[in-house]
N, CA, C and O atoms as a GROMACS GRO file, in nm:
protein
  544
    1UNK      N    1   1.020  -3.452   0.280
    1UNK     CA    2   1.019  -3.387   0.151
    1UNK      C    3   1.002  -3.237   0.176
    1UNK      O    4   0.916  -3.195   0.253
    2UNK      N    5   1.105  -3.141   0.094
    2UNK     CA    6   1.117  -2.964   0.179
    2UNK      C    7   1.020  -2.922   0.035
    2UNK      O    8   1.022  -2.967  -0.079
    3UNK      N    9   0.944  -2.827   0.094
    3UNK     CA   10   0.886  -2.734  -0.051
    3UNK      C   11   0.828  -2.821  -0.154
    3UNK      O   12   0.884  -2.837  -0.262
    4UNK      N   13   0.696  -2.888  -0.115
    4UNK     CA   14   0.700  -2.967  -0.210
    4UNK      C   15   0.572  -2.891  -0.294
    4UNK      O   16   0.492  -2.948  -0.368
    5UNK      N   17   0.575  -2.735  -0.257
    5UNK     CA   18   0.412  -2.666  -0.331
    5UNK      C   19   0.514  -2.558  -0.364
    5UNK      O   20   0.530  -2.465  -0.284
    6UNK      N   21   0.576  -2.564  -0.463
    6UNK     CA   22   0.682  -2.391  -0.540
    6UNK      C   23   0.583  -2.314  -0.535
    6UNK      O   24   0.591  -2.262  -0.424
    7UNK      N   25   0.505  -2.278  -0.581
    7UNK     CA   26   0.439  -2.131  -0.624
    7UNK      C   27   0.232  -2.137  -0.590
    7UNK      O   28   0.173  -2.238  -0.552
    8UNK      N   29   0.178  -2.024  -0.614
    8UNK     CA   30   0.041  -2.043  -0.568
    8UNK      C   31   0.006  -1.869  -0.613
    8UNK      O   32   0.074  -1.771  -0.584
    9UNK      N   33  -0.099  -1.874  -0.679
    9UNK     CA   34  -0.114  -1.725  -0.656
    9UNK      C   35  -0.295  -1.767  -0.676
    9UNK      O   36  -0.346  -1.844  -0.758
   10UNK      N   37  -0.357  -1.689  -0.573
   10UNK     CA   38  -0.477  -1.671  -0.523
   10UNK      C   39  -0.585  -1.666  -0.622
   10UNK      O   40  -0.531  -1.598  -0.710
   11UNK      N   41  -0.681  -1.689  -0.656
   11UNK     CA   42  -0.800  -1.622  -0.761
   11UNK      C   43  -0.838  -1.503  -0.671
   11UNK      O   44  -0.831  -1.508  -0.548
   12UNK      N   45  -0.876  -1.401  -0.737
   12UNK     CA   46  -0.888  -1.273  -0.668
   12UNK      C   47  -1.081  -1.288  -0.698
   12UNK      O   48  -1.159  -1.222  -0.628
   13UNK      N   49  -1.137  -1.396  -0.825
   13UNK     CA   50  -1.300  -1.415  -0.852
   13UNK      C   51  -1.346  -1.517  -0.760
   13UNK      O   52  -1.466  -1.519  -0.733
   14UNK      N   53  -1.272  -1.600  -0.711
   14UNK     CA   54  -1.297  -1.710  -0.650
   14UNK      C   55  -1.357  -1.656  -0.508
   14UNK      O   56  -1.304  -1.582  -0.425
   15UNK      N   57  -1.504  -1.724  -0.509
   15UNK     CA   58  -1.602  -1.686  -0.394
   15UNK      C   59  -1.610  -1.751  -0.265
   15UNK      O   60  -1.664  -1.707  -0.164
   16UNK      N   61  -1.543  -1.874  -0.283
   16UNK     CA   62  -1.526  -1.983  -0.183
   16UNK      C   63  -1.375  -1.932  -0.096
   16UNK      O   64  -1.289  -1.855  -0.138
   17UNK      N   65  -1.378  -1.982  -0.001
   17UNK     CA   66  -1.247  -2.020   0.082
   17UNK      C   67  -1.122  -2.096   0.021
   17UNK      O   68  -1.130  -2.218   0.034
   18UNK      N   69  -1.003  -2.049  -0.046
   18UNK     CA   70  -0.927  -2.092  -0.079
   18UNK      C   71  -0.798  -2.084   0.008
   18UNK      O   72  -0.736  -1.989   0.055
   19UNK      N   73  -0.783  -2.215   0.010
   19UNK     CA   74  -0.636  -2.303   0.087
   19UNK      C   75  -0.522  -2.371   0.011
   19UNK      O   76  -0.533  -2.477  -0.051
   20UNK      N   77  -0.405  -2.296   0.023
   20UNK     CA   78  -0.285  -2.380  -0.051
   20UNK      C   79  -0.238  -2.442   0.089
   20UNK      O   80  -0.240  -2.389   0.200
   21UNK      N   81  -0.193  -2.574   0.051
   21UNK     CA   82  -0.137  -2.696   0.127
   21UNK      C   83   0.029  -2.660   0.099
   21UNK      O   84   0.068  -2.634  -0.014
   22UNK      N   85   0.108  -2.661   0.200
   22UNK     CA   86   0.274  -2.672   0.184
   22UNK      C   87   0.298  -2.772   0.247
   22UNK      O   88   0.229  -2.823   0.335
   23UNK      N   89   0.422  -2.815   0.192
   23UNK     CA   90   0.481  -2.934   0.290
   23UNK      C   91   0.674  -2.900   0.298
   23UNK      O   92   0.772  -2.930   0.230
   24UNK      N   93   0.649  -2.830   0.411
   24UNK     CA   94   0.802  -2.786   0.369
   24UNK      C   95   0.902  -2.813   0.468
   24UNK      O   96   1.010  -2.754   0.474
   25UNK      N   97   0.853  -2.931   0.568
   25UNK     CA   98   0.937  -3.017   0.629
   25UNK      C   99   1.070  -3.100   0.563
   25UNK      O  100   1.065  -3.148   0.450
   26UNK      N  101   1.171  -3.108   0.635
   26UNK     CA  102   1.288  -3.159   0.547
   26UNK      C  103   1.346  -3.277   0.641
   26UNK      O  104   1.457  -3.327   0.626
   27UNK      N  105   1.250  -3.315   0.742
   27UNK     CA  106   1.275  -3.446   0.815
   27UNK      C  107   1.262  -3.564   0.758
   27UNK      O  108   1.266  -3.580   0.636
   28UNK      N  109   1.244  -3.673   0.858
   28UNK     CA  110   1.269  -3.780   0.846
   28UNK      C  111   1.121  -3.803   0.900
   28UNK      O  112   1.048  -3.862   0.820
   29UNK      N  113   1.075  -3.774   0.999
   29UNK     CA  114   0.948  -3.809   1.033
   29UNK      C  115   0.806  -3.791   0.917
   29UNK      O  116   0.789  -3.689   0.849
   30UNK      N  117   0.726  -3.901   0.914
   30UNK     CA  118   0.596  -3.916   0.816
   30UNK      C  119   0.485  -3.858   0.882
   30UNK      O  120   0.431  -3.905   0.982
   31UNK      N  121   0.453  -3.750   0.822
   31UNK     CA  122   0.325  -3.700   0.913
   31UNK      C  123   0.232  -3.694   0.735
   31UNK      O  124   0.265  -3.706   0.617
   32UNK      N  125   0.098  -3.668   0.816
   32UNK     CA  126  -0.028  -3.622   0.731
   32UNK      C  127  -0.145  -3.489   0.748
   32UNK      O  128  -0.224  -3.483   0.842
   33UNK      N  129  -0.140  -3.434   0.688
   33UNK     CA  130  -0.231  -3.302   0.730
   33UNK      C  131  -0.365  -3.329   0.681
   33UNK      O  132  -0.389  -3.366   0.566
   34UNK      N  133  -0.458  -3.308   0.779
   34UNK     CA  134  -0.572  -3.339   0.782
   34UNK      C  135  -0.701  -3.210   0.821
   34UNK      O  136  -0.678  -3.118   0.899
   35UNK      N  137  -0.813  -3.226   0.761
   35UNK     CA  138  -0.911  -3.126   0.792
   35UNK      C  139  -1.042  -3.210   0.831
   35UNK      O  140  -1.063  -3.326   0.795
   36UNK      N  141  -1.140  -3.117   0.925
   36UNK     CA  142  -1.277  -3.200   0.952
   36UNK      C  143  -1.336  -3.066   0.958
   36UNK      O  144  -1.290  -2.961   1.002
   37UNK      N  145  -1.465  -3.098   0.896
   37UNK     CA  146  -1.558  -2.970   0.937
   37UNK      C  147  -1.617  -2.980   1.077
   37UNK      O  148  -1.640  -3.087   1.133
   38UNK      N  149  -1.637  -2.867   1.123
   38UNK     CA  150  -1.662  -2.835   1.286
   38UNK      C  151  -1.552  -2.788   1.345
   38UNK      O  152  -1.433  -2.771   1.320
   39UNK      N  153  -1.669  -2.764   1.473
   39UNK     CA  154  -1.584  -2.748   1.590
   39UNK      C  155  -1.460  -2.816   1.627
   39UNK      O  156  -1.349  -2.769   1.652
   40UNK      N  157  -1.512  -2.958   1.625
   40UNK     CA  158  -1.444  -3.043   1.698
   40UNK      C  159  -1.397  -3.217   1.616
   40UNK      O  160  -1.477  -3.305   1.585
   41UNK      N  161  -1.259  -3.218   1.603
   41UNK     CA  162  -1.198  -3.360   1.560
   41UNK      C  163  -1.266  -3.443   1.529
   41UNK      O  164  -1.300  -3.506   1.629
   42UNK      N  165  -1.332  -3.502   1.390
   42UNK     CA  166  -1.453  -3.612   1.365
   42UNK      C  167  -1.338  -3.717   1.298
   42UNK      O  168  -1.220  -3.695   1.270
   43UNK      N  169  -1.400  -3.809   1.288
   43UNK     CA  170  -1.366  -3.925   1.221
   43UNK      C  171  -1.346  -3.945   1.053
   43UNK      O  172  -1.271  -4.023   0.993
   44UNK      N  173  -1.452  -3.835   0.996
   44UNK     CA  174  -1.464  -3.794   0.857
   44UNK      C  175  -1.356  -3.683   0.798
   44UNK      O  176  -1.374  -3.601   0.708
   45UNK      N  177  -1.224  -3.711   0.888
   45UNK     CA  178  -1.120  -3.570   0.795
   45UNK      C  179  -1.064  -3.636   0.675
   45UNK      O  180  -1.050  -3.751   0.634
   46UNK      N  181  -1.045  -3.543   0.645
   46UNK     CA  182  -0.969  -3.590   0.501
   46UNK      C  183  -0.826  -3.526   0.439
   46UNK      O  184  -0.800  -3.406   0.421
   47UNK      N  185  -0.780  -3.590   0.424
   47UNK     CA  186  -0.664  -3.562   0.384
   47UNK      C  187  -0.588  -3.463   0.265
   47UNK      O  188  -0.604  -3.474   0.144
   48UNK      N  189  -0.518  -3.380   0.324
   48UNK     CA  190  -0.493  -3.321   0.255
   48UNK      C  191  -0.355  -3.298   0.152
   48UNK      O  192  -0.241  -3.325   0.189
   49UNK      N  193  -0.387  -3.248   0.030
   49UNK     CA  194  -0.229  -3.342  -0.078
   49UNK      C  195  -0.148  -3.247  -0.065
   49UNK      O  196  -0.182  -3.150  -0.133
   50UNK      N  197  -0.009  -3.226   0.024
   50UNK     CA  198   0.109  -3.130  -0.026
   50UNK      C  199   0.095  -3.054  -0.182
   50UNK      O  200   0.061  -3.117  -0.282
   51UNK      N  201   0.117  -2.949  -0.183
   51UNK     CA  202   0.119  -2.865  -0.346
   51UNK      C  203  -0.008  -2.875  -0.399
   51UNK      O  204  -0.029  -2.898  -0.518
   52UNK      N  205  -0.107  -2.857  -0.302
   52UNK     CA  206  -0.228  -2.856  -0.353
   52UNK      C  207  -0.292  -2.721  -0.333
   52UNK      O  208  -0.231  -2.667  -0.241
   53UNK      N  209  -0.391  -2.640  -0.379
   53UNK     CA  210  -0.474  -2.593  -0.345
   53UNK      C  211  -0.635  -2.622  -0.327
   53UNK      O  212  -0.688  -2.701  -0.406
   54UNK      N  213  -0.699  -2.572  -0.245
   54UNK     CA  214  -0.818  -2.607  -0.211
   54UNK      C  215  -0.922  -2.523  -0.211
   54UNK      O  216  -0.910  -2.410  -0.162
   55UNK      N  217  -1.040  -2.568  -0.266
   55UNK     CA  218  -1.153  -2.459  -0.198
   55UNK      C  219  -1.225  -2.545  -0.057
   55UNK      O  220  -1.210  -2.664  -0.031
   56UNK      N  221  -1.301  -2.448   0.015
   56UNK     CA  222  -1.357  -2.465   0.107
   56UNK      C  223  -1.484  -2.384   0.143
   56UNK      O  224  -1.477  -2.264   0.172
   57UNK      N  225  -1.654  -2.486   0.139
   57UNK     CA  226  -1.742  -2.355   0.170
   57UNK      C  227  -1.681  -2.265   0.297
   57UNK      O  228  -1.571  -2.291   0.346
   58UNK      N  229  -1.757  -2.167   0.342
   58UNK     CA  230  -1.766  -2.112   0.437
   58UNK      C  231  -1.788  -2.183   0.588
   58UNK      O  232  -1.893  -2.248   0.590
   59UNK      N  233  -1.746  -2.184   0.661
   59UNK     CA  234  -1.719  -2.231   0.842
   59UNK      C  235  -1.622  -2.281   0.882
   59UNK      O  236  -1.516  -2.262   0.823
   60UNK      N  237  -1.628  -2.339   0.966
   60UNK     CA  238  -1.542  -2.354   1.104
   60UNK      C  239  -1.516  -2.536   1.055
   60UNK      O  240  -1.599  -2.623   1.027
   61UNK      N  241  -1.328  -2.541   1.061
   61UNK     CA  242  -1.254  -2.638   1.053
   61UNK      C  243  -1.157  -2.692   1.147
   61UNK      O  244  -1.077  -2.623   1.210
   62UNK      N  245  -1.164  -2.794   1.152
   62UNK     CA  246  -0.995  -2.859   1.252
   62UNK      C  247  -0.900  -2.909   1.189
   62UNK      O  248  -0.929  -3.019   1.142
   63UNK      N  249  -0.748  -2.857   1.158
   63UNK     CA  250  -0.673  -2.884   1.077
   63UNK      C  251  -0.558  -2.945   1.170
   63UNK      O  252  -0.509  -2.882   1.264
   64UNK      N  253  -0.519  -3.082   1.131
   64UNK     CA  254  -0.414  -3.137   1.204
   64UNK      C  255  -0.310  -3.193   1.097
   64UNK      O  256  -0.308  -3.218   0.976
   65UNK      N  257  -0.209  -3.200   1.226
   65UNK     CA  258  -0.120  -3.259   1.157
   65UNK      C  259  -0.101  -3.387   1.247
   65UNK      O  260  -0.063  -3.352   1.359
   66UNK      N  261  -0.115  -3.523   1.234
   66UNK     CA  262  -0.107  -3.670   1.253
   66UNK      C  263   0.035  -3.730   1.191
   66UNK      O  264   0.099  -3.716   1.087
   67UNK      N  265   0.047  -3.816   1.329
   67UNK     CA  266   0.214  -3.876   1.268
   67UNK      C  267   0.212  -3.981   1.189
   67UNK      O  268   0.138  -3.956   1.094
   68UNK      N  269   0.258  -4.086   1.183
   68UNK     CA  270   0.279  -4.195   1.133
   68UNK      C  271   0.229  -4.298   1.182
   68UNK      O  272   0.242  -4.402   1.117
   69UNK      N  273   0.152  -4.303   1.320
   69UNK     CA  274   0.041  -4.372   1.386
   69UNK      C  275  -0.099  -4.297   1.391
   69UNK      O  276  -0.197  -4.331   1.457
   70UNK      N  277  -0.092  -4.232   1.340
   70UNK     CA  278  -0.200  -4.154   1.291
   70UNK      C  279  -0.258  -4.082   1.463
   70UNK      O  280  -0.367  -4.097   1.518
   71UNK      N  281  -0.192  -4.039   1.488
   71UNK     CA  282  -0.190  -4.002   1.686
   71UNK      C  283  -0.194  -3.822   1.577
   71UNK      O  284  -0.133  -3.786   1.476
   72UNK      N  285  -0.298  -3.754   1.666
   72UNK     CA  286  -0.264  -3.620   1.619
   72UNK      C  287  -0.109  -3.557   1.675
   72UNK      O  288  -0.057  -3.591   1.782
   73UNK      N  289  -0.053  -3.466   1.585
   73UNK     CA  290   0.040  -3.388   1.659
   73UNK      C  291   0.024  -3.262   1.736
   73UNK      O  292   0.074  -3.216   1.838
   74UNK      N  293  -0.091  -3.210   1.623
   74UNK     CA  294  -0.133  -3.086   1.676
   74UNK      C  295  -0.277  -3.039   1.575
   74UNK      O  296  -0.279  -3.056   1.453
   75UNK      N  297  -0.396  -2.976   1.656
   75UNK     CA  298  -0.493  -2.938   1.561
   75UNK      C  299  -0.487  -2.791   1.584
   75UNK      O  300  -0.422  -2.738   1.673
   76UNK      N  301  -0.564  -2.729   1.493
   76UNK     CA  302  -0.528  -2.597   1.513
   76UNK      C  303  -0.696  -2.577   1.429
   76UNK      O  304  -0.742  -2.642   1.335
   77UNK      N  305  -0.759  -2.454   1.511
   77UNK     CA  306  -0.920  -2.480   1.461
   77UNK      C  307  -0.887  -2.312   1.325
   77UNK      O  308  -0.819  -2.210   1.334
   78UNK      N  309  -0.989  -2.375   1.205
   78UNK     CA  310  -0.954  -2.284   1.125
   78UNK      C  311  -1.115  -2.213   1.084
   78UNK      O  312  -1.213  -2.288   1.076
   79UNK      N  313  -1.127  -2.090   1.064
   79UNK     CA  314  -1.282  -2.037   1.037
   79UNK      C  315  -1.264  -2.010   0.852
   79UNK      O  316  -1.147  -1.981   0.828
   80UNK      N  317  -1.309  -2.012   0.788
   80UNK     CA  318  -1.316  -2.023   0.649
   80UNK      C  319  -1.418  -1.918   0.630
   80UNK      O  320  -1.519  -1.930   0.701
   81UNK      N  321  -1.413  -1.810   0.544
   81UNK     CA  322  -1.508  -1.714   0.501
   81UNK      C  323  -1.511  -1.716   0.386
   81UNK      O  324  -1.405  -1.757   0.339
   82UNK      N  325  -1.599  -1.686   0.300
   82UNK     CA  326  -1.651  -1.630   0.176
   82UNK      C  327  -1.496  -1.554   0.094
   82UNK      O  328  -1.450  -1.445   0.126
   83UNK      N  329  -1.442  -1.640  -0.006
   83UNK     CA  330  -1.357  -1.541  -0.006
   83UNK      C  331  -1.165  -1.513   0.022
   83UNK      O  332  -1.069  -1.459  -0.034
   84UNK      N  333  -1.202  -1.603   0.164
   84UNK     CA  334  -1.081  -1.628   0.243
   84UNK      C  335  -0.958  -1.677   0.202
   84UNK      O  336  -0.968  -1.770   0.122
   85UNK      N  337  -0.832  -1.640   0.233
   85UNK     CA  338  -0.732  -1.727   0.164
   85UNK      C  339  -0.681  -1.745   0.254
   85UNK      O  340  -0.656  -1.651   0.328
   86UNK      N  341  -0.633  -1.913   0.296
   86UNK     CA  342  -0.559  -1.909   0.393
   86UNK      C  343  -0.441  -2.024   0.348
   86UNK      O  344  -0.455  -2.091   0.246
   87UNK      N  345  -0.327  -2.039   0.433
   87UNK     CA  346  -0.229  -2.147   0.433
   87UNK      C  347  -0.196  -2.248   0.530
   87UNK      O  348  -0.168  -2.200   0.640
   88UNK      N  349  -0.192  -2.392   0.521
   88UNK     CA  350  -0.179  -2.495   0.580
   88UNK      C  351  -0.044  -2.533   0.575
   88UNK      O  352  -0.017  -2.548   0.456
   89UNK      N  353   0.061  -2.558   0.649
   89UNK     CA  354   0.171  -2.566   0.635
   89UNK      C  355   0.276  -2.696   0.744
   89UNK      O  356   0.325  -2.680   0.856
   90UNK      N  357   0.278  -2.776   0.683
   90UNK     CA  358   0.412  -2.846   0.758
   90UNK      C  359   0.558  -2.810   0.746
   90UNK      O  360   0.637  -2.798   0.652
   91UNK      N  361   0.564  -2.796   0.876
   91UNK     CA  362   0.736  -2.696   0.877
   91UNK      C  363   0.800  -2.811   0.984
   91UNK      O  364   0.755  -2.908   1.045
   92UNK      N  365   0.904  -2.755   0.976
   92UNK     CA  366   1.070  -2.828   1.064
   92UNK      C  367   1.156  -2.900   1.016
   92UNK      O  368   1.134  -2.954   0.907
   93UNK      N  369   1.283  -2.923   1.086
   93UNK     CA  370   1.358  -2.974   1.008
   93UNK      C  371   1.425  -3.150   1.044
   93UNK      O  372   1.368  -3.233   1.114
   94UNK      N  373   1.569  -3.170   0.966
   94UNK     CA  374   1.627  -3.290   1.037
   94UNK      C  375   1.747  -3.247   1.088
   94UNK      O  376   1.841  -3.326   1.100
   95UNK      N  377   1.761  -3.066   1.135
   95UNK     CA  378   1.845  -3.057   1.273
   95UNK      C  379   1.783  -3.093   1.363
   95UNK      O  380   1.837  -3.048   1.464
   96UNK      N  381   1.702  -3.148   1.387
   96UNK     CA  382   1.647  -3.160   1.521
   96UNK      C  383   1.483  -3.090   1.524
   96UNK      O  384   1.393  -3.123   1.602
   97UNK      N  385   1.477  -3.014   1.446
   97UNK     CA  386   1.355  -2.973   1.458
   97UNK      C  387   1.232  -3.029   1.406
   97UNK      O  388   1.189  -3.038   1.290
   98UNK      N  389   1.172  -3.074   1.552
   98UNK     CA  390   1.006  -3.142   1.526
   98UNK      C  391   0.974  -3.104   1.414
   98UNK      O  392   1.025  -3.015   1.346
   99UNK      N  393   0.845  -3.206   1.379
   99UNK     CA  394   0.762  -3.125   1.226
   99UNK      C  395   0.609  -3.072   1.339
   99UNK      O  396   0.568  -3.154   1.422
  100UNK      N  397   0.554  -2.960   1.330
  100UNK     CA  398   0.487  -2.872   1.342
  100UNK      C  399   0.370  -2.800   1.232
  100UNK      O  400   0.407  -2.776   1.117
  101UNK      N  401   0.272  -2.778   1.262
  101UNK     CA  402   0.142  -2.737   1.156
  101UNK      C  403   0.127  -2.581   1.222
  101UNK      O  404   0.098  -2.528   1.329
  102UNK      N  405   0.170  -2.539   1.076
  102UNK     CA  406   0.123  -2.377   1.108
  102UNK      C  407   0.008  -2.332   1.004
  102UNK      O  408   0.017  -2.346   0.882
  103UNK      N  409  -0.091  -2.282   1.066
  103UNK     CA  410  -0.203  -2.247   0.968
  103UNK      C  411  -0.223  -2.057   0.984
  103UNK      O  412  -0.240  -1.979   1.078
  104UNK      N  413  -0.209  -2.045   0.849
  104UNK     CA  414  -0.229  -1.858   0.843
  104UNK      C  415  -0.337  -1.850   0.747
  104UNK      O  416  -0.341  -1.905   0.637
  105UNK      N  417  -0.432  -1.769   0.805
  105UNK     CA  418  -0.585  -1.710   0.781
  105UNK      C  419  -0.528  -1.573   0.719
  105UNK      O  420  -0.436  -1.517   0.779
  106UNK      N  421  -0.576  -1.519   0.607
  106UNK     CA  422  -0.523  -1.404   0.553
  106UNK      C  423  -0.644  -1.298   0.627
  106UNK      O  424  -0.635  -1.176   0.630
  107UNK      N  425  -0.724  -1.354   0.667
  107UNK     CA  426  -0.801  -1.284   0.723
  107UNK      C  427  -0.836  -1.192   0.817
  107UNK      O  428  -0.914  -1.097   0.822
  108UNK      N  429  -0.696  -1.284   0.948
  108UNK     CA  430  -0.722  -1.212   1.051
  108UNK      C  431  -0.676  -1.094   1.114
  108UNK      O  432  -0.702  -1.060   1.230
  109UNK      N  433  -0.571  -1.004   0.991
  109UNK     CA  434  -0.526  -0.896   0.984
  109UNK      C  435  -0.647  -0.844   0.935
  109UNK      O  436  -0.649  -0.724   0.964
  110UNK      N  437  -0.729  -0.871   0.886
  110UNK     CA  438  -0.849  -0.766   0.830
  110UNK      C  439  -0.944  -0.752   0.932
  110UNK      O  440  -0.993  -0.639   0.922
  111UNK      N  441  -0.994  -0.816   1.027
  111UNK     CA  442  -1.039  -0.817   1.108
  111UNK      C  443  -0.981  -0.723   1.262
  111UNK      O  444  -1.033  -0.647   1.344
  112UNK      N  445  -0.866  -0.773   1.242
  112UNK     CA  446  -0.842  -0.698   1.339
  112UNK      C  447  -0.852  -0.567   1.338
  112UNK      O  448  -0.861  -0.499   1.440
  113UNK      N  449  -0.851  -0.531   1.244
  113UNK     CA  450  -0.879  -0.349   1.211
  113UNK      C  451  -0.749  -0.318   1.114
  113UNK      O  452  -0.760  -0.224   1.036
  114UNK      N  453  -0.625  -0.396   1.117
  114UNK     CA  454  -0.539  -0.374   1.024
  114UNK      C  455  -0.548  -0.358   0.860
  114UNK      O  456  -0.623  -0.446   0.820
  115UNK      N  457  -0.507  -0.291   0.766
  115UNK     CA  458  -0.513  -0.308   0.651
  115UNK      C  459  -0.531  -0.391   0.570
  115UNK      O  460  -0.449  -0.480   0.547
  116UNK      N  461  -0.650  -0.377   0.507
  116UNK     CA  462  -0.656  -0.516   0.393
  116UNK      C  463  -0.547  -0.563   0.349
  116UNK      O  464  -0.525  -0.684   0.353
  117UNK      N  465  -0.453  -0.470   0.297
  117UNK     CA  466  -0.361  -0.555   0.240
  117UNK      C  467  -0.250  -0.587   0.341
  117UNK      O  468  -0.131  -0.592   0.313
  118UNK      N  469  -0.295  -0.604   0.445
  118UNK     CA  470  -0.160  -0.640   0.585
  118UNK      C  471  -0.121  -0.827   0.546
  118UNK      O  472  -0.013  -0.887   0.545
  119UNK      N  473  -0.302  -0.887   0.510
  119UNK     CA  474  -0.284  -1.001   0.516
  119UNK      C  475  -0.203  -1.070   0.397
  119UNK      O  476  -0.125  -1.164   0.406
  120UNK      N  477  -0.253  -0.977   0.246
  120UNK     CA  478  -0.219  -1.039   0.178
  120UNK      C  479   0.000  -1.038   0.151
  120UNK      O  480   0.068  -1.111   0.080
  121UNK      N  481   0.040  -0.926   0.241
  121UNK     CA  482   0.133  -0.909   0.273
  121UNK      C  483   0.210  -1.030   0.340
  121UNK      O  484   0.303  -1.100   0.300
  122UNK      N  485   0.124  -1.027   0.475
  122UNK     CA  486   0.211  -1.142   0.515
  122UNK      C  487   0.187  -1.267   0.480
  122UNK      O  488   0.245  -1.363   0.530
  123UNK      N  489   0.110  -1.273   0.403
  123UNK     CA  490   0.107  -1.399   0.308
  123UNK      C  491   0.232  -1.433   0.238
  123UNK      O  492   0.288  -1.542   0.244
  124UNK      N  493   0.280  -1.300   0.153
  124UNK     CA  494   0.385  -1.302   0.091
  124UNK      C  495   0.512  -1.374   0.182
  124UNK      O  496   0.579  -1.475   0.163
  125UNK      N  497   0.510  -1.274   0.284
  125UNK     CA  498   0.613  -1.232   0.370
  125UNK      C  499   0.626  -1.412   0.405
  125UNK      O  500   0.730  -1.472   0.377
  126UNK      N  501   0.554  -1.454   0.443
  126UNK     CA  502   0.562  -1.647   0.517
  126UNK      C  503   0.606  -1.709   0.396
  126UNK      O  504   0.716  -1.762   0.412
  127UNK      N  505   0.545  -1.724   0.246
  127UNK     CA  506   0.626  -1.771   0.155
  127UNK      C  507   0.723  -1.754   0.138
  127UNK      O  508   0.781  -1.860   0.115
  128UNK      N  509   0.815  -1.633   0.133
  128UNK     CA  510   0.957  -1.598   0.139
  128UNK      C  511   1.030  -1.634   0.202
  128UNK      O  512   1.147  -1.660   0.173
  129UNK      N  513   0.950  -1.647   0.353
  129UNK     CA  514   1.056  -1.692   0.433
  129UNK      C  515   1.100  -1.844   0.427
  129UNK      O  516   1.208  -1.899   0.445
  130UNK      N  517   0.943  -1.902   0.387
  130UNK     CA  518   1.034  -2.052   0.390
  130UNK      C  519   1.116  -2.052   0.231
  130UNK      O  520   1.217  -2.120   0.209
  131UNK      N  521   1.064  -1.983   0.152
  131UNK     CA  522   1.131  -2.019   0.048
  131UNK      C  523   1.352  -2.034   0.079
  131UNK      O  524   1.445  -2.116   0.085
  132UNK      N  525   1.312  -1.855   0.089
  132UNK     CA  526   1.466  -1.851   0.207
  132UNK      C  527   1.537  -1.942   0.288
  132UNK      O  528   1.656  -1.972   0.276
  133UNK      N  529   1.444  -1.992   0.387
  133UNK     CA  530   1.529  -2.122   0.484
  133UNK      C  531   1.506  -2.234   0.410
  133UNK      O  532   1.532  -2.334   0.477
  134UNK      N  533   1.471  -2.258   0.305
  134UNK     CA  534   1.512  -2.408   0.216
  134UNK      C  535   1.602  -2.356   0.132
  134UNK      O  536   1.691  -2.441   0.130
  135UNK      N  537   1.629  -2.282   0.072
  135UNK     CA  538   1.743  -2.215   0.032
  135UNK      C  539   1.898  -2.221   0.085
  135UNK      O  540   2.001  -2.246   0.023
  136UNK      N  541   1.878  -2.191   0.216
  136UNK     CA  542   1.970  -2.134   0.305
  136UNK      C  543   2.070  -2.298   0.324
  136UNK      O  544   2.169  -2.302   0.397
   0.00000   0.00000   0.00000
């Protein structure tokens, strides 16, 4: 299922960690995106719904994407701040291209010393693009 979250725009009051879920794979393969608090892969993740948004307190997450045997594909560790907006994303296609979990922290352009608004930029900039290649 390609693009199954159209649109999202951020609360700018919202104090918690907010996460929009995409699912913008256009394969054939069944995967599930999943989160656990911690460090490290627990048994207690939970699932997360395509075209959703989320809050999240503040810390440290493991966000995977699991196939259809529930075998991870890939985790990717996520830090959640006060505040934070970040994106969870299933991408690839049915040319051939695997499905893959990309997670973007709007954060970590601010941190790095780059411009506040670098992140909320390429926030934009990643929606466009998939919007574009489902388009295309």
């Amino acid at each position: 299922m390609a693009a199954t979250f159209y649109s999202h725009a951020f609360s700018v009051a919202q104090e918690s960690a907010q996460v929009a879920v995409v699912d913008a794979y256009d394969g054939s393969s069944q995967g599930a995106l999943k989160i656990a608090q911690g460090n490290k892969r627990r048994a207690e993740a939970v699932q997360l719904k395509p075209g959703t948004a989320v809050t999240l307190a503040a810390g440290a997450y493991q966000v995977s994407l699991d196939d259809a045997s529930g075998k991870s594909v890939k985790t990717v560790a996520l830090t959640a701040a006060e505040g934070g907006k970040h994106v969870i994303m299933r991408v690839g296609g049915s040319d051939g291209i695997p499905q893959e979990l990309v997670v973007f922290s709007g954060e970590s352009a601010e941190r790095s010393g780059a411009s506040p608004r670098t992140g909320a930029a390429l926030l934009g900039a990643l929606a466009a693009a998939v919007a574009a290649a489902l388009l295309a």
